[in-house]
C-alpha positions in Angstrom: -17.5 63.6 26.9 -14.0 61.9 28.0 -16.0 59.7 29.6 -17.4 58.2 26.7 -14.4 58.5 24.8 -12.6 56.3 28.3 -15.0 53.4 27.9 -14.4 51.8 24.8 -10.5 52.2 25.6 -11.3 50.3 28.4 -13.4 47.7 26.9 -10.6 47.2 24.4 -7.4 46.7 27.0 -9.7 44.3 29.3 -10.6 42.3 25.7 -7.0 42.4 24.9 -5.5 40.9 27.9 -7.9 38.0 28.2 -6.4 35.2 26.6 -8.5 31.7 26.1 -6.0 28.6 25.6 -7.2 26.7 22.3 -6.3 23.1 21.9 -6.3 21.4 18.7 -7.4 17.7 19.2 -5.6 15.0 16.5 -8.7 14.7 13.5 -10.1 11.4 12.7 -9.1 9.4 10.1 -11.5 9.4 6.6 -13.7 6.2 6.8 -12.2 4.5 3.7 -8.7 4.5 5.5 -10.3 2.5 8.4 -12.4 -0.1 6.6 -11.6 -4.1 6.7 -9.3 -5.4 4.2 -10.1 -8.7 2.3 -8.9 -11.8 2.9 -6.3 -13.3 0.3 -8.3 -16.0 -1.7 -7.1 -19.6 -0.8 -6.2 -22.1 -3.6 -8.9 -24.3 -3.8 -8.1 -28.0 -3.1 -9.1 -29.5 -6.3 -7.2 -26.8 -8.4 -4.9 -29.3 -10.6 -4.4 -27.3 -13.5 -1.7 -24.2 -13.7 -4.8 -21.9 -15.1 -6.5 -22.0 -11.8 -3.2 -21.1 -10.2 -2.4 -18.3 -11.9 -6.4 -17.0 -11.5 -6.2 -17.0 -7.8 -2.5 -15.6 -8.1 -3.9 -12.7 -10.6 -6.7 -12.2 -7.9 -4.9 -12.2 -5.0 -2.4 -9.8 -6.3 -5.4 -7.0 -7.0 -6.1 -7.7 -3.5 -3.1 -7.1 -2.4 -1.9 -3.9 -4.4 -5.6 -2.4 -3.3 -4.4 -2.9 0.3 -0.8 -1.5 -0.5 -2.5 1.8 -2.1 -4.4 2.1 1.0 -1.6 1.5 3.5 0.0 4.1 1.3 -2.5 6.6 1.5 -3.0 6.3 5.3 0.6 7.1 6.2 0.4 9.9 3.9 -2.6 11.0 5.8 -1.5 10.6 9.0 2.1 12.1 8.9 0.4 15.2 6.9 -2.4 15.5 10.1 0.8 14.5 12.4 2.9 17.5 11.1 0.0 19.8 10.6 -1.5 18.9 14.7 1.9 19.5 16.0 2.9 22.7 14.3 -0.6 24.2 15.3 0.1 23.0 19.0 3.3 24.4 19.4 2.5 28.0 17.6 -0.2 28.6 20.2 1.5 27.8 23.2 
């Protein structure tokens, strides 16, 4: 009868002092964030007229505040997964 009662004590302190070392690796980035920006629309050479300067102005500033939104949104991403890898690395060991 102690016998039994012995054996899951022990099962329990040889569980309990085995420790496995769990590394985190840094996640990957979401596909958007990684994705090719567009090039900036040239001016054509036969634009003569302050219309088609202000078109390709108008359209090149879209691109451009797309790519700013997306610059912004991949530093956000990365300094949250930068904080959030770090404090999880140094908690464990």
């Amino acid at each position: 009868m102690k016998l039994l009662a012995l054996v899951p004590i022990l099962f329990l302190i040889g569980c309990a002092s085995t420790t496995v070392p769990v590394t985190m690796n840094f996640p990957q980035a979401p596909e958007p964030l990684l994705e090719q920006s567009e090039s900036l629309e040239p001016l054509p050479a036969d634009a003569n007229q302050i219309s088609d300067l202000l078109q390709n102005s108008t359209i090149n500033y879209g691109k451009y505040r797309e790519l700013q939104l997306k610059f912004e949104q991949w530093q956000r991403w990365y300094k949250t997964n930068r904080r959030l890898h770090e404090e999880t690395s140094t908690d464990e060991q």
